[in-house]
Structure formats: structure tokens, C-alpha cells
PDB file with SEQRES, HELIX, SHEET and CRYST1 records, atoms N, CA, C and O in Angstrom:
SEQRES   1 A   78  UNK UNK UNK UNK UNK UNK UNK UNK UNK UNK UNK UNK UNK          
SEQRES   2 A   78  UNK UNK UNK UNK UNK UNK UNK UNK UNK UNK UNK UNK UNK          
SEQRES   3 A   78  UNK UNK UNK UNK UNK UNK UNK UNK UNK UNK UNK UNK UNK          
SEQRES   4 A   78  UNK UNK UNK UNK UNK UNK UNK UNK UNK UNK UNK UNK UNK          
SEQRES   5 A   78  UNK UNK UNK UNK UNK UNK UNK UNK UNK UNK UNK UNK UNK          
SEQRES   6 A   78  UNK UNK UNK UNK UNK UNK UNK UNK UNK UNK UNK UNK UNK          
HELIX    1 AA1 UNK A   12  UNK A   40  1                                  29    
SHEET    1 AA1 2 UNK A  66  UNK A  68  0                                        
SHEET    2 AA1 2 UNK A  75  UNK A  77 -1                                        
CRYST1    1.000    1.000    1.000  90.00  90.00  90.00 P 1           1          
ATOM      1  N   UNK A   1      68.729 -36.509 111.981  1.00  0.00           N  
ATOM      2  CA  UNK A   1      67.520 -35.995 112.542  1.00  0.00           C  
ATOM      3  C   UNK A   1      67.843 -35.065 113.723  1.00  0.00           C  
ATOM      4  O   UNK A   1      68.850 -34.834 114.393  1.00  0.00           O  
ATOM      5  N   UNK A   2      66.799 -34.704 113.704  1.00  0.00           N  
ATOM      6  CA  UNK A   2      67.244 -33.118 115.371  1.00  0.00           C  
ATOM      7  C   UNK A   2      66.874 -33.998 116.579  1.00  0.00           C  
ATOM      8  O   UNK A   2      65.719 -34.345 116.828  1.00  0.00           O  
ATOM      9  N   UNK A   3      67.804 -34.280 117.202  1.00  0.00           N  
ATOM     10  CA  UNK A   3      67.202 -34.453 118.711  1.00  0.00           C  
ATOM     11  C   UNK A   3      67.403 -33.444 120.359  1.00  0.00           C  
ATOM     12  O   UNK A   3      68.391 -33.024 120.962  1.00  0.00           O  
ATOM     13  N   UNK A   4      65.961 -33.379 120.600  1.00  0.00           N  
ATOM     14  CA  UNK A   4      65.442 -32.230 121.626  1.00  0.00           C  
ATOM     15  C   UNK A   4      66.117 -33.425 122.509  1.00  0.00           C  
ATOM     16  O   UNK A   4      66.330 -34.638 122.487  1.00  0.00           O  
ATOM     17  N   UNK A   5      66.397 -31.707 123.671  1.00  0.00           N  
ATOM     18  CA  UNK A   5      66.980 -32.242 125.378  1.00  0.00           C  
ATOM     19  C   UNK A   5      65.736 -31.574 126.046  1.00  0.00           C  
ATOM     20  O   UNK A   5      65.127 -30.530 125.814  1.00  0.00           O  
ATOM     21  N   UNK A   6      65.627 -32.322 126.733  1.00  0.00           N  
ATOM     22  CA  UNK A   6      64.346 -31.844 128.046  1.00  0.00           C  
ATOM     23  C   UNK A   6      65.418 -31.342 129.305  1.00  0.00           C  
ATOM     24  O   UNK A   6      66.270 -32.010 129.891  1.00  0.00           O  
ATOM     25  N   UNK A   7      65.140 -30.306 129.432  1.00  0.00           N  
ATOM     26  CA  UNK A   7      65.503 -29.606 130.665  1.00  0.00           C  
ATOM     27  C   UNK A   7      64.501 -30.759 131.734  1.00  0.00           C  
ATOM     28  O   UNK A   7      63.336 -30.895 131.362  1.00  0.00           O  
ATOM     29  N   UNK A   8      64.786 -31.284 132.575  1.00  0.00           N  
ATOM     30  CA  UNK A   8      63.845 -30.938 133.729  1.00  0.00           C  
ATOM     31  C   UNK A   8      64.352 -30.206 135.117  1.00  0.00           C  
ATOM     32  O   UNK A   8      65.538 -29.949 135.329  1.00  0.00           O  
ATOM     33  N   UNK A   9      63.574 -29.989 135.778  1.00  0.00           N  
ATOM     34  CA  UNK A   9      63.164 -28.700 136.692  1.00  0.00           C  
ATOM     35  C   UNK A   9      62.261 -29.334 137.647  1.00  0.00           C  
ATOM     36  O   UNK A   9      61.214 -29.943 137.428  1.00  0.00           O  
ATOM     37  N   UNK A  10      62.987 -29.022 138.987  1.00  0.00           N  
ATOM     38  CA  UNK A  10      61.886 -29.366 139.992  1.00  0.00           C  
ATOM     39  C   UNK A  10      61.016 -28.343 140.083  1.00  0.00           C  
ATOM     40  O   UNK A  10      61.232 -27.397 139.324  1.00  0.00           O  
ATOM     41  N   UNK A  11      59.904 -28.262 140.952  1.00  0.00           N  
ATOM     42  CA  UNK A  11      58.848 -27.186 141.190  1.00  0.00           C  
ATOM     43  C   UNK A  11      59.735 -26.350 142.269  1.00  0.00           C  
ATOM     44  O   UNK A  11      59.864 -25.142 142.068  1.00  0.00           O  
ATOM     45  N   UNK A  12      60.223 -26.821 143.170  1.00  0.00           N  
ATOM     46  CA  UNK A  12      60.720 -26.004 144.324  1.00  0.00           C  
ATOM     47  C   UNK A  12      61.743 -24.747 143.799  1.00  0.00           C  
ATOM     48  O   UNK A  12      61.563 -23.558 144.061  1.00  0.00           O  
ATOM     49  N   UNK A  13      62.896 -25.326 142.967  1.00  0.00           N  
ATOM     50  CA  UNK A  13      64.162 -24.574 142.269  1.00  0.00           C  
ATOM     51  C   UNK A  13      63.090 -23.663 140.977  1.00  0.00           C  
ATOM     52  O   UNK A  13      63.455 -22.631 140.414  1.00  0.00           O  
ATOM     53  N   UNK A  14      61.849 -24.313 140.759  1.00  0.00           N  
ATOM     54  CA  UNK A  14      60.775 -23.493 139.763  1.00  0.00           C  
ATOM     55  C   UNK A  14      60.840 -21.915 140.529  1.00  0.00           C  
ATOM     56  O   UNK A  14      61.111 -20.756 140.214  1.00  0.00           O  
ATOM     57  N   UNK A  15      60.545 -22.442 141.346  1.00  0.00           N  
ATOM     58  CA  UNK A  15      59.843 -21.125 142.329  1.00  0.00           C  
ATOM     59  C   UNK A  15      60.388 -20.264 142.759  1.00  0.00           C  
ATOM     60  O   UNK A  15      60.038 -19.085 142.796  1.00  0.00           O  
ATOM     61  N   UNK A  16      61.730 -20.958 143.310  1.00  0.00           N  
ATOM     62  CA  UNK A  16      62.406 -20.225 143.878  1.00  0.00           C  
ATOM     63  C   UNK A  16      63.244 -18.624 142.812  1.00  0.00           C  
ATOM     64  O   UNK A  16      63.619 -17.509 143.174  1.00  0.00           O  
ATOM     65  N   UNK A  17      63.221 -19.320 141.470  1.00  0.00           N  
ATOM     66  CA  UNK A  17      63.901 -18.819 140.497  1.00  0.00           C  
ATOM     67  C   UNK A  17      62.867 -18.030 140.169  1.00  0.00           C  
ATOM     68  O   UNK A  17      63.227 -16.856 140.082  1.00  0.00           O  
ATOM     69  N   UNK A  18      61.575 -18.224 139.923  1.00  0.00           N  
ATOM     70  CA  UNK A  18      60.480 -17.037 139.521  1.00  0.00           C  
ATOM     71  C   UNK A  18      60.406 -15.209 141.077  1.00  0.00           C  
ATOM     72  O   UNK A  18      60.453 -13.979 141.059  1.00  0.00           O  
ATOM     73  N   UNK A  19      60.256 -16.486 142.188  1.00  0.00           N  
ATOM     74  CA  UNK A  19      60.701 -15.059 143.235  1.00  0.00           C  
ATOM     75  C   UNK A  19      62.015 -14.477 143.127  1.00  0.00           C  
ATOM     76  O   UNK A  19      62.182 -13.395 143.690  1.00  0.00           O  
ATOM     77  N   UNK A  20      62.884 -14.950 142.567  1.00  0.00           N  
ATOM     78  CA  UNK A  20      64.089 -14.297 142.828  1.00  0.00           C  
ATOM     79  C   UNK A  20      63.977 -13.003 141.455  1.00  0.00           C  
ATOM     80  O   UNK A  20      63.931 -11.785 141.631  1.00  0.00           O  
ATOM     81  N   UNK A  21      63.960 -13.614 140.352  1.00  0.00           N  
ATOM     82  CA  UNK A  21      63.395 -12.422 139.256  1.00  0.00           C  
ATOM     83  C   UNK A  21      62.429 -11.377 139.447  1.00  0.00           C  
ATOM     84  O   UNK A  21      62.587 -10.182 139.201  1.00  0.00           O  
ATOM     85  N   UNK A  22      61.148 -12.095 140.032  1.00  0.00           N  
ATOM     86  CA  UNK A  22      60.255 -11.018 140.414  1.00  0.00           C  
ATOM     87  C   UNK A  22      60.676  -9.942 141.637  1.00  0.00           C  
ATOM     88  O   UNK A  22      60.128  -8.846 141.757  1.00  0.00           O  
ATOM     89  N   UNK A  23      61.871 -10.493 142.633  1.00  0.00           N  
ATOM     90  CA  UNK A  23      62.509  -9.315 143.257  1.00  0.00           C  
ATOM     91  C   UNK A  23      63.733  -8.739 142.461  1.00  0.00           C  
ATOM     92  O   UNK A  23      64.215  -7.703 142.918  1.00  0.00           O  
ATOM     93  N   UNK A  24      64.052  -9.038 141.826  1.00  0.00           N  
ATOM     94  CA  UNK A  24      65.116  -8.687 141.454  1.00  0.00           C  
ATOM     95  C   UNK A  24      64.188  -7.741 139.980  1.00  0.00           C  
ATOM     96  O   UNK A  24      65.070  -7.324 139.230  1.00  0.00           O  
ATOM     97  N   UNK A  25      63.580  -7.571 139.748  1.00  0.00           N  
ATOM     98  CA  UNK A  25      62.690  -6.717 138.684  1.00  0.00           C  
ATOM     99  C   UNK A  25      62.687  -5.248 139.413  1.00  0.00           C  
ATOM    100  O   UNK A  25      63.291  -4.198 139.195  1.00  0.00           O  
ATOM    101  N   UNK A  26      61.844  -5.618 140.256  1.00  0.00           N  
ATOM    102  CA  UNK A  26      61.079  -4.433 142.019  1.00  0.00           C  
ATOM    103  C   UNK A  26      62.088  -3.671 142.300  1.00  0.00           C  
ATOM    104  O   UNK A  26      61.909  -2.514 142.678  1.00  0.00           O  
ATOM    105  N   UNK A  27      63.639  -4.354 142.119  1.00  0.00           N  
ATOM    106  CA  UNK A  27      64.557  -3.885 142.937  1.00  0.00           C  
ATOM    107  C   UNK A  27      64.898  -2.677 141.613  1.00  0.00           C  
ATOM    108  O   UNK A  27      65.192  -1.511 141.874  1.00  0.00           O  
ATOM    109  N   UNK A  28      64.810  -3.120 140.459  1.00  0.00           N  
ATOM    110  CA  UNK A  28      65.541  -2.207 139.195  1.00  0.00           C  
ATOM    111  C   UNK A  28      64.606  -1.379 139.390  1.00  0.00           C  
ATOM    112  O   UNK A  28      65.100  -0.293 139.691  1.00  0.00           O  
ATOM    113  N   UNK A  29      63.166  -1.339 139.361  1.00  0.00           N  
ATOM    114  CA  UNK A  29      62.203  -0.474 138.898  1.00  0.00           C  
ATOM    115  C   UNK A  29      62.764   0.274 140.164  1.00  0.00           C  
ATOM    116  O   UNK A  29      63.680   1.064 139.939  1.00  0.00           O  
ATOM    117  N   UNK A  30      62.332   0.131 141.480  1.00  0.00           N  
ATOM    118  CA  UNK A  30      62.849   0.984 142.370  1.00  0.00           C  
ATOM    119  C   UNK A  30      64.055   2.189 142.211  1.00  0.00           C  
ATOM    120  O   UNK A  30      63.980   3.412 142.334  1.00  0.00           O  
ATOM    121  N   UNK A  31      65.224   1.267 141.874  1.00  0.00           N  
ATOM    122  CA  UNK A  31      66.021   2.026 141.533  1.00  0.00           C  
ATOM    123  C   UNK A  31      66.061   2.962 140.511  1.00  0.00           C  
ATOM    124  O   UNK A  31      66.952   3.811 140.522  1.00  0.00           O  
ATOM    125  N   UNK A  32      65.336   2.938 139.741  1.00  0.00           N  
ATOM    126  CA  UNK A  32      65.282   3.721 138.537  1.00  0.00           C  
ATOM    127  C   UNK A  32      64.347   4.495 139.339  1.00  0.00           C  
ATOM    128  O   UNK A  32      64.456   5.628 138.870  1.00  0.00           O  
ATOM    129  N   UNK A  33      63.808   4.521 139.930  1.00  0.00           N  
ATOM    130  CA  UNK A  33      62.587   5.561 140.242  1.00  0.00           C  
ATOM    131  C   UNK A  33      63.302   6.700 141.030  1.00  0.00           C  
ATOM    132  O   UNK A  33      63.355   7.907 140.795  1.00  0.00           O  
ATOM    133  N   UNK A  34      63.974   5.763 142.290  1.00  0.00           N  
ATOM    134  CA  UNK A  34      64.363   6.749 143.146  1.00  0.00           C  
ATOM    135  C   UNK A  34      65.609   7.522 142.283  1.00  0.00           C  
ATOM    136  O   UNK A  34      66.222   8.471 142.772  1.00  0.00           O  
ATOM    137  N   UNK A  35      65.843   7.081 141.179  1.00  0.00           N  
ATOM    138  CA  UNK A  35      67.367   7.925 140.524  1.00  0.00           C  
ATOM    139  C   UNK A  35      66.393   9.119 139.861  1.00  0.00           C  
ATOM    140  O   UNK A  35      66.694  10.296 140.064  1.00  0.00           O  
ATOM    141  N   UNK A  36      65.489   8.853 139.247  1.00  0.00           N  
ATOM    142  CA  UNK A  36      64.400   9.960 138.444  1.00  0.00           C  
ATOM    143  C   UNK A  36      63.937  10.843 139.917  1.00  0.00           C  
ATOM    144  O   UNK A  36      64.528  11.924 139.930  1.00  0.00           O  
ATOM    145  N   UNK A  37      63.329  10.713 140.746  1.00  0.00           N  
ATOM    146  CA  UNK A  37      63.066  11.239 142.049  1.00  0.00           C  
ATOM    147  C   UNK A  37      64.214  11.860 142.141  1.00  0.00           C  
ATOM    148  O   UNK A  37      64.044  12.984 141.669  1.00  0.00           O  
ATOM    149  N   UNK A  38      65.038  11.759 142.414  1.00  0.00           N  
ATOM    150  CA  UNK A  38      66.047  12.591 142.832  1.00  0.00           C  
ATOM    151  C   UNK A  38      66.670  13.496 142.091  1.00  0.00           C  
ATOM    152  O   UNK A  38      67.007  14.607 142.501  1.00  0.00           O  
ATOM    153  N   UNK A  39      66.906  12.935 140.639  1.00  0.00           N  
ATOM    154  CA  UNK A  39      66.646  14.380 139.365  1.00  0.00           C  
ATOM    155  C   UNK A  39      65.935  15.707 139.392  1.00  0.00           C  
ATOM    156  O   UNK A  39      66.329  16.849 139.155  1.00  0.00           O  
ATOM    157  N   UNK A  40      64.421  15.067 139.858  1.00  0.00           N  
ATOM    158  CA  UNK A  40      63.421  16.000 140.206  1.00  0.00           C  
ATOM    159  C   UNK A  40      63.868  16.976 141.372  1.00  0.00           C  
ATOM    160  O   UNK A  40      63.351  18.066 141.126  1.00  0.00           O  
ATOM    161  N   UNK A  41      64.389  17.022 142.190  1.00  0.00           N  
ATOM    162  CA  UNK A  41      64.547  17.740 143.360  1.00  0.00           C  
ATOM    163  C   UNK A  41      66.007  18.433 142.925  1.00  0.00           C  
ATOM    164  O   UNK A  41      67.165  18.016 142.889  1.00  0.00           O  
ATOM    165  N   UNK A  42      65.271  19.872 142.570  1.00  0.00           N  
ATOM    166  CA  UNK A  42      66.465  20.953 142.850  1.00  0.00           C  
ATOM    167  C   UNK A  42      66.102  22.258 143.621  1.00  0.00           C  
ATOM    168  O   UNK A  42      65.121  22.946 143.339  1.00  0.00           O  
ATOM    169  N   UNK A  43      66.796  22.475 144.404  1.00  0.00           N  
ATOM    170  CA  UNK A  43      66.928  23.960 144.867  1.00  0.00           C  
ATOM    171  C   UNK A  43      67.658  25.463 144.343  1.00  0.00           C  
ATOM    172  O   UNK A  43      68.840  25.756 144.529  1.00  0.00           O  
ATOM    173  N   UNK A  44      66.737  26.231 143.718  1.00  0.00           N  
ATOM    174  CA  UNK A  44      67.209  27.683 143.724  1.00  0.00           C  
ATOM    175  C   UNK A  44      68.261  28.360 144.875  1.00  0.00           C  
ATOM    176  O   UNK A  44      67.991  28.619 146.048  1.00  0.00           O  
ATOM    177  N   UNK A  45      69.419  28.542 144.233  1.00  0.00           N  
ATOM    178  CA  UNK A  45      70.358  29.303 145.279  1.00  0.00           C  
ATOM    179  C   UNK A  45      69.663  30.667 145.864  1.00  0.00           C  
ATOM    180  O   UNK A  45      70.258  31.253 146.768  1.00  0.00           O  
ATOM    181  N   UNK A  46      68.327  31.229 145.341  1.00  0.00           N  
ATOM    182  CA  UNK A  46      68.220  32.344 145.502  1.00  0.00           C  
ATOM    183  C   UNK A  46      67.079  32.463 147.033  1.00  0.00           C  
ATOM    184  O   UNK A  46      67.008  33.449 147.765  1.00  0.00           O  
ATOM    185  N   UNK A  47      66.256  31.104 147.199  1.00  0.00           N  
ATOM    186  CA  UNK A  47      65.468  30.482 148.326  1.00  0.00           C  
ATOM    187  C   UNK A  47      66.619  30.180 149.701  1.00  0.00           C  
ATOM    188  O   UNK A  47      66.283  30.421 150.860  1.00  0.00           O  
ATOM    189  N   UNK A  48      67.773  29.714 149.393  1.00  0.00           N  
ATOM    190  CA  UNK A  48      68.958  29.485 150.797  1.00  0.00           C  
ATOM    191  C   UNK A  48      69.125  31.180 151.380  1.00  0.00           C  
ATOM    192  O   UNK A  48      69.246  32.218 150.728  1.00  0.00           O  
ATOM    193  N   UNK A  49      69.091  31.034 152.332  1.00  0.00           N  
ATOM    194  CA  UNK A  49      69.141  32.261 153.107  1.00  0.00           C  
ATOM    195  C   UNK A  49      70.152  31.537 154.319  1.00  0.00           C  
ATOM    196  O   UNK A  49      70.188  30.372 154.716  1.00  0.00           O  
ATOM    197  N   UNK A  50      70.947  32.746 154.721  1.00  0.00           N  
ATOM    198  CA  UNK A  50      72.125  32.528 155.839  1.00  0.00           C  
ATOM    199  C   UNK A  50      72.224  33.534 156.802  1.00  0.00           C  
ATOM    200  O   UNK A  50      72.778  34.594 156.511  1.00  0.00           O  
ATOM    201  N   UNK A  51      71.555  33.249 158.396  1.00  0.00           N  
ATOM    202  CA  UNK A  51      71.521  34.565 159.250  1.00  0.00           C  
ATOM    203  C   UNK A  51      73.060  34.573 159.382  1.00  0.00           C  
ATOM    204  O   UNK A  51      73.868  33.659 159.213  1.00  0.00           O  
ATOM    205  N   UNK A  52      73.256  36.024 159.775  1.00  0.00           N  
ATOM    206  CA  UNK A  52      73.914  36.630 159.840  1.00  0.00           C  
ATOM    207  C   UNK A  52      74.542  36.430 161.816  1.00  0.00           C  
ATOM    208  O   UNK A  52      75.724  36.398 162.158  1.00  0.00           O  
ATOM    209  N   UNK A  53      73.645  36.356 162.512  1.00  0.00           N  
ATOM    210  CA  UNK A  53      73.671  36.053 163.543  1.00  0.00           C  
ATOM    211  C   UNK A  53      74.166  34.689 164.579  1.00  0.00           C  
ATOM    212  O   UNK A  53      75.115  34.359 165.289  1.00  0.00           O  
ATOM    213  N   UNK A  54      72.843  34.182 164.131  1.00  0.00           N  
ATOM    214  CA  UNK A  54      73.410  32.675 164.481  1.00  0.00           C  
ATOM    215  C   UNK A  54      73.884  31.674 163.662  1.00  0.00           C  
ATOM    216  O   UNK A  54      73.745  30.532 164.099  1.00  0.00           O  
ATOM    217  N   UNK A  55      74.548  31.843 162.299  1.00  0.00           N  
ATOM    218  CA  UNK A  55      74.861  30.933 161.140  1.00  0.00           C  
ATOM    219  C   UNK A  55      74.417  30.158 161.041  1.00  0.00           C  
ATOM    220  O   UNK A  55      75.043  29.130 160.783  1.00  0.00           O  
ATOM    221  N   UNK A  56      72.736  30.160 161.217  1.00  0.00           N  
ATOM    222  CA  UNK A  56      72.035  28.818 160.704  1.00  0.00           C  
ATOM    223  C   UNK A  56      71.294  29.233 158.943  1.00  0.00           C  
ATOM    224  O   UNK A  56      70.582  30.154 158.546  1.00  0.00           O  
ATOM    225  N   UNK A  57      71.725  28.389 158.472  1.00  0.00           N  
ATOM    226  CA  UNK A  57      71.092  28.252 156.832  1.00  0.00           C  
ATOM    227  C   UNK A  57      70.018  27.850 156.700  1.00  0.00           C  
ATOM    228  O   UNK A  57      70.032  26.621 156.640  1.00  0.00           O  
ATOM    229  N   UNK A  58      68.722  28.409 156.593  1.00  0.00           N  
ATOM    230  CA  UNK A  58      67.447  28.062 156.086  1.00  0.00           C  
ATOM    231  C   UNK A  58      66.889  28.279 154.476  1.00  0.00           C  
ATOM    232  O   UNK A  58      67.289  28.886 153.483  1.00  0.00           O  
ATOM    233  N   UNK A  59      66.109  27.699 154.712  1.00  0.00           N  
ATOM    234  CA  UNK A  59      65.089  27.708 153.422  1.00  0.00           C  
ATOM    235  C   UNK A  59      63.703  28.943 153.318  1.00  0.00           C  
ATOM    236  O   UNK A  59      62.745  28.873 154.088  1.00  0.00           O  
ATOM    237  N   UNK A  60      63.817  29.933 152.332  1.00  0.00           N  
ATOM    238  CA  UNK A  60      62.660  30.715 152.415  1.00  0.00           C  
ATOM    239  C   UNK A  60      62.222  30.761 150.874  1.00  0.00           C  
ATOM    240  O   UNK A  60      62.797  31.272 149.913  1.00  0.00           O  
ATOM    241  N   UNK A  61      61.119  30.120 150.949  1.00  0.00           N  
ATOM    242  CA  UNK A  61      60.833  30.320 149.372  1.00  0.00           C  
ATOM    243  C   UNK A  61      59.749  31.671 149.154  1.00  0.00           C  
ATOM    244  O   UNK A  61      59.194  31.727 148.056  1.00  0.00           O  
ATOM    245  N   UNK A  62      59.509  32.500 149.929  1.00  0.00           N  
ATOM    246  CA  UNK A  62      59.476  33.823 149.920  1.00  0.00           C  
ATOM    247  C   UNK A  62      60.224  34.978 149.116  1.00  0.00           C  
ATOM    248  O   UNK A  62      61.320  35.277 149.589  1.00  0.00           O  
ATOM    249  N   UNK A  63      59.793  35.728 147.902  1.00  0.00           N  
ATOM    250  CA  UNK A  63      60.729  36.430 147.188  1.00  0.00           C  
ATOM    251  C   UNK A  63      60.865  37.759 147.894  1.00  0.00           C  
ATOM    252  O   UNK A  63      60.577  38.815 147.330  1.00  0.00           O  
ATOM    253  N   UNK A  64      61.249  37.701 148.975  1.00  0.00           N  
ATOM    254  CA  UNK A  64      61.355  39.184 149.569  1.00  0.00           C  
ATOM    255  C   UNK A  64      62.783  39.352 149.858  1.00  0.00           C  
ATOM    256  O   UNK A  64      63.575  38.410 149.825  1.00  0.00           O  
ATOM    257  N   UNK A  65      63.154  40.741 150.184  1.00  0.00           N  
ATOM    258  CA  UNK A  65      64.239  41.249 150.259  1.00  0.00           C  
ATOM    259  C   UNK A  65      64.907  41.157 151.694  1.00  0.00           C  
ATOM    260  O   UNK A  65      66.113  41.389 151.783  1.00  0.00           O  
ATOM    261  N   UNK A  66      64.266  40.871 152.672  1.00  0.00           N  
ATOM    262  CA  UNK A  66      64.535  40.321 153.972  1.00  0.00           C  
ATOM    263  C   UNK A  66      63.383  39.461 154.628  1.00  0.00           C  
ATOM    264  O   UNK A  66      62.160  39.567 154.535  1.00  0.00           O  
ATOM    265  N   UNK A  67      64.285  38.459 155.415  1.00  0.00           N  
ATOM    266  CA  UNK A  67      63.382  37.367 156.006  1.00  0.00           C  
ATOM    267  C   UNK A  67      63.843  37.046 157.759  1.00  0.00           C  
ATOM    268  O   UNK A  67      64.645  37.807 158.299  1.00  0.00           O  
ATOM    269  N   UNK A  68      63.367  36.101 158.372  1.00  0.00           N  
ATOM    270  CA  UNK A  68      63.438  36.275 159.576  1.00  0.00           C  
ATOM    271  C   UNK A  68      63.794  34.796 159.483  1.00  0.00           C  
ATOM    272  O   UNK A  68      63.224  33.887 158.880  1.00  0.00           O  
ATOM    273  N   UNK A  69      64.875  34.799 160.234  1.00  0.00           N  
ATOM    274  CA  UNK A  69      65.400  33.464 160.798  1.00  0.00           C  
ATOM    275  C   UNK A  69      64.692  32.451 161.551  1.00  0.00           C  
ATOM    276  O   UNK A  69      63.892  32.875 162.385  1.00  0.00           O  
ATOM    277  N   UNK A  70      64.794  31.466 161.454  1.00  0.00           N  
ATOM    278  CA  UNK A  70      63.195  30.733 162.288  1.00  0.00           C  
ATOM    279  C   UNK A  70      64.005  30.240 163.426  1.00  0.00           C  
ATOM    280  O   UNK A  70      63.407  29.487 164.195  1.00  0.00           O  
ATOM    281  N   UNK A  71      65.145  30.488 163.670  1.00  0.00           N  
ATOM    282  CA  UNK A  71      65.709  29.786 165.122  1.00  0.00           C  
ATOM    283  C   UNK A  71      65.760  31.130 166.047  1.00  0.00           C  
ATOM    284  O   UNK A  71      65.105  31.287 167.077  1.00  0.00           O  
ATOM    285  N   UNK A  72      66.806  32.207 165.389  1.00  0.00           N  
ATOM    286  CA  UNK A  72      66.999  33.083 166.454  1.00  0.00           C  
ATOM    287  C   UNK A  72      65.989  34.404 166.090  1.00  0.00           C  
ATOM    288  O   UNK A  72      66.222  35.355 166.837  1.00  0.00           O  
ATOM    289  N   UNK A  73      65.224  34.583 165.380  1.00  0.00           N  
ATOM    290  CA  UNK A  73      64.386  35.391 164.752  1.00  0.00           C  
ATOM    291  C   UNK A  73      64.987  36.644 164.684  1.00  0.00           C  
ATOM    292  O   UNK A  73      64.371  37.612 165.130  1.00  0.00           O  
ATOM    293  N   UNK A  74      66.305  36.804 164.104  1.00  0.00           N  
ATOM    294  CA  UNK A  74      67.044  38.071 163.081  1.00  0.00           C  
ATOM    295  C   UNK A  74      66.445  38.135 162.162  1.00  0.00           C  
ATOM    296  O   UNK A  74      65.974  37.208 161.503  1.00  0.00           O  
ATOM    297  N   UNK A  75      66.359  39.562 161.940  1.00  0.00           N  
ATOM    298  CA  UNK A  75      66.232  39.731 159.951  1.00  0.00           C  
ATOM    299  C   UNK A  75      67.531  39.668 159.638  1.00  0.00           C  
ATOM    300  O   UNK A  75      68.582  40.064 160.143  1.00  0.00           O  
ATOM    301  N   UNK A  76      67.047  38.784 158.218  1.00  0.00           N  
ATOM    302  CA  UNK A  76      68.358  38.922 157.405  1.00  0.00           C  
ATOM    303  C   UNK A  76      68.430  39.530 155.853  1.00  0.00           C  
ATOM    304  O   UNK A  76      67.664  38.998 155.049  1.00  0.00           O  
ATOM    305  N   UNK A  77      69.001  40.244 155.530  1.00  0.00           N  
ATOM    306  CA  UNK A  77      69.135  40.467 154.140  1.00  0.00           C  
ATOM    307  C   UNK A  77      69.877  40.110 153.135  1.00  0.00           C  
ATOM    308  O   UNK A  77      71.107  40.068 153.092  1.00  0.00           O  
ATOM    309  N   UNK A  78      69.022  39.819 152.220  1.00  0.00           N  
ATOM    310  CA  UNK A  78      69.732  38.903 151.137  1.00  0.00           C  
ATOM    311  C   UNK A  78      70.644  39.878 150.573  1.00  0.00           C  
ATOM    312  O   UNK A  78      71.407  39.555 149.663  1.00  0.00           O  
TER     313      UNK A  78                                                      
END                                                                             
């Protein structure tokens, strides 16, 4: 004949084992999110702009042929 084993299980080690999964779920989804998030974010080499002046590298998402430095306010040309 088949004979069943009964697990038993306190309530406390119950619980503790359901919060630990339910963080440990939060923690994957998170991670997967912020790895997709960060996929999402790319920059065009053609938006980096580099004065000429004070070698600070900014961001201009402006398609123009010269832009103005936001620290030392040079034009610069791409």
C-alpha cells in the first residue's frame, strides 16, 4: 500500500518562508526592470558636444551647427 509523510510546519518558519519568497520575487522583478531600463537609455554621438575652450562635454540635443557651452558660454562647432 502507499504510505503518505506529513510534512509538518510551524506557522512562524510558515511565514517566515512566504516573506522571504515574496522578497526575493520583488528583488528579480526589480532587477529585470532596471536591466530593461537601462537598455532603453542610449545616447547619439552626434548630441555630445566638446568646448573647445574649457573642455567641458555637454549634452545638446539641438541639431544645429554650433552651440554654446553652458559653463563658459563659447560657441562651439561641431
Amino acid at each position: 500500500m502507499c504510505s503518505l509523510k506529513v510534512i509538518s510546519l510551524d506557522f512562524s518558519v510558515a511565514v517566515a518562508f512566504y516573506i522571504f519568497v515574496f522578497l526575493a520575487l520583488i528583488l528579480i522583478i526589480w532587477l529585470f526592470h532596471k536591466r530593461q531600463k537601462d537598455k532603453d537609455l542610449s545616447l547619439d554621438p552626434k548630441y555630445i558636444w566638446f568646448c573647445s575652450v574649457c573642455s567641458y562635454t555637454y549634452i545638446n540635443t539641438k541639431e544645429e551647427l554650433i552651440s554654446i557651452c553652458p559653463r563658459c558660454g563659447s560657441y562651439n562647432k561641431k
